[in-house]
C-alpha positions in Angstrom: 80.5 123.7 109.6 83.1 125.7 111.2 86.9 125.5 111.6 88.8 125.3 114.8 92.0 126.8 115.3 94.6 124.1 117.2 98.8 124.9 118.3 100.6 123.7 115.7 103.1 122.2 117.8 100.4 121.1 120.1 98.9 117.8 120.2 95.4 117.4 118.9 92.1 119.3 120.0 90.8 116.5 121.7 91.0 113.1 122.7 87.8 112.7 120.3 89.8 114.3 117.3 92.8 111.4 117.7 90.7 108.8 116.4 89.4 110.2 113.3 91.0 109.6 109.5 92.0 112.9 107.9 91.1 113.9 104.4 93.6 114.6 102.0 93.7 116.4 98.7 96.2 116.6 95.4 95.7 118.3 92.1 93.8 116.2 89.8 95.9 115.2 86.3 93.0 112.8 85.1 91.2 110.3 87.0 91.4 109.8 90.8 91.5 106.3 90.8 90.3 105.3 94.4 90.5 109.0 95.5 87.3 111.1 95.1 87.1 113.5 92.3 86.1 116.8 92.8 84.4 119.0 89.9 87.5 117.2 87.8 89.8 120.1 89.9 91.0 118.1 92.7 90.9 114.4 94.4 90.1 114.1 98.2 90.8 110.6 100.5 89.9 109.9 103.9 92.8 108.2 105.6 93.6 106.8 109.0 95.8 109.5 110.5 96.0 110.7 113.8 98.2 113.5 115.5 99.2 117.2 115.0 98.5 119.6 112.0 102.6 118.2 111.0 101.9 114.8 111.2 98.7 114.5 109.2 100.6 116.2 106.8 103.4 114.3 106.5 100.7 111.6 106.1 99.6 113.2 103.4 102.9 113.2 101.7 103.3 109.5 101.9 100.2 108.5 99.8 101.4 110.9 97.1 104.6 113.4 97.2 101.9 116.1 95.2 99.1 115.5 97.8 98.8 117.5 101.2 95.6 118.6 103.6 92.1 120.0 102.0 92.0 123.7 101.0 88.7 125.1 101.0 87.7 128.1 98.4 84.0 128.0 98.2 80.9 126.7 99.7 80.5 124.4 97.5 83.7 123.1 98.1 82.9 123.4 102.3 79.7 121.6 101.4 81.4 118.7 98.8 84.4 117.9 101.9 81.2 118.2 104.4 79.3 115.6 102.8 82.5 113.1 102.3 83.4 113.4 106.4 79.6 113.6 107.8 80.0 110.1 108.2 82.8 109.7 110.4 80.9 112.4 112.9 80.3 109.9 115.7 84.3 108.9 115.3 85.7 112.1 115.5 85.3 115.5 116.6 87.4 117.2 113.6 89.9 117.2 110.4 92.8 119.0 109.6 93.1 121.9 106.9 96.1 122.7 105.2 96.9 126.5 106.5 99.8 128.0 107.0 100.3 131.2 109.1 103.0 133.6 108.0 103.5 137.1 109.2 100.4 136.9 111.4 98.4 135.8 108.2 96.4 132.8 107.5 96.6 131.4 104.0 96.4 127.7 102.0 99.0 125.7 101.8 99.7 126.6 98.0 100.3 130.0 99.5 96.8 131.6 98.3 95.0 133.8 100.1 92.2 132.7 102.3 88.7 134.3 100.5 86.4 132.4 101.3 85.7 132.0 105.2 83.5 129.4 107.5 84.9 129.5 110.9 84.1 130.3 114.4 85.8 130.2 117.9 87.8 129.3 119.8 90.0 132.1 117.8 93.4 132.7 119.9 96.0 134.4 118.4 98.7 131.8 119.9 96.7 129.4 117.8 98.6 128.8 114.3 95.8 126.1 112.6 92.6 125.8 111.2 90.2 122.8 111.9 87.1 121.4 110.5 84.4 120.9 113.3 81.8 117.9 112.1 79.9 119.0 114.8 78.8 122.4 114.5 75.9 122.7 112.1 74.4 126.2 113.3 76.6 129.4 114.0 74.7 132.3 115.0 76.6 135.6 113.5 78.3 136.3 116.7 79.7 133.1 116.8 81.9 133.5 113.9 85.9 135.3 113.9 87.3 136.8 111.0 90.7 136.3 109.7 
């Protein structure tokens, strides 16, 4: 799996991408409830939201004020978020990640560095987001851009 990068201001990748529900995350403080735990560290949902990087995560915001797009530190992690979309392949083409990019950096959301990295092209550097691909399942080495 691999990570697009999308215009912020832009409207989304692809007609494809508009249909599908984006996956949310918020810091765990006990049990999820209907969210889906992850290693007790973090609670992910799948929601119907369409639109730019902005919007989904303003849709974010309104199922919880603490929650906001998935951040992704490890494989396992990729793998865990993977798993929970794989599903909704045939509906969509994508999902939003929460990045931010600040003096010509990428980094999370909660302002951490990015460290751990699974993306490919297309890499533009007018492009100020990072997507999830559900489609990609092998990247040959020269397939992939570093940050």
């Amino acid at each position: 799996m691999a990570g697009k990068s999308s215009d912020r201001d832009s409207e989304p990748m692809s007609r494809e991408s508009q249909v599908f529900a984006e996956i949310n995350q918020a810091t765990a403080n006990g049990p999820c409830g209907d969210w889906t735990s992850y290693h007790d560290q973090k609670c992910f949902k799948i929601i119907a939201a369409v639109g730019t990087q902005q919007e989904a995560m303003a849709a974010c915001k309104q199922l919880d004020s603490h929650s906001t797009l998935p951040t992704i530190k490890s494989l396992d992690e990729n793998t865990f978020i993977y798993n929970m979309v794989k599903p909704y392949a045939s509906q969509a083409t994508s999902i939003w990640l929460g990045t931010l990019y600040l003096s010509n950096t990428f980094q999370w959301v909660d302002h951490t560095a990015i460290s751990y990295k699974n993306y490919a092209y297309p890499a533009n550097i007018h492009n100020q987001c990072m997507q999830m691909s559900l489609h990609i399942t092998t990247l040959t080495h020269q397939s992939y851009h570093s940050l």
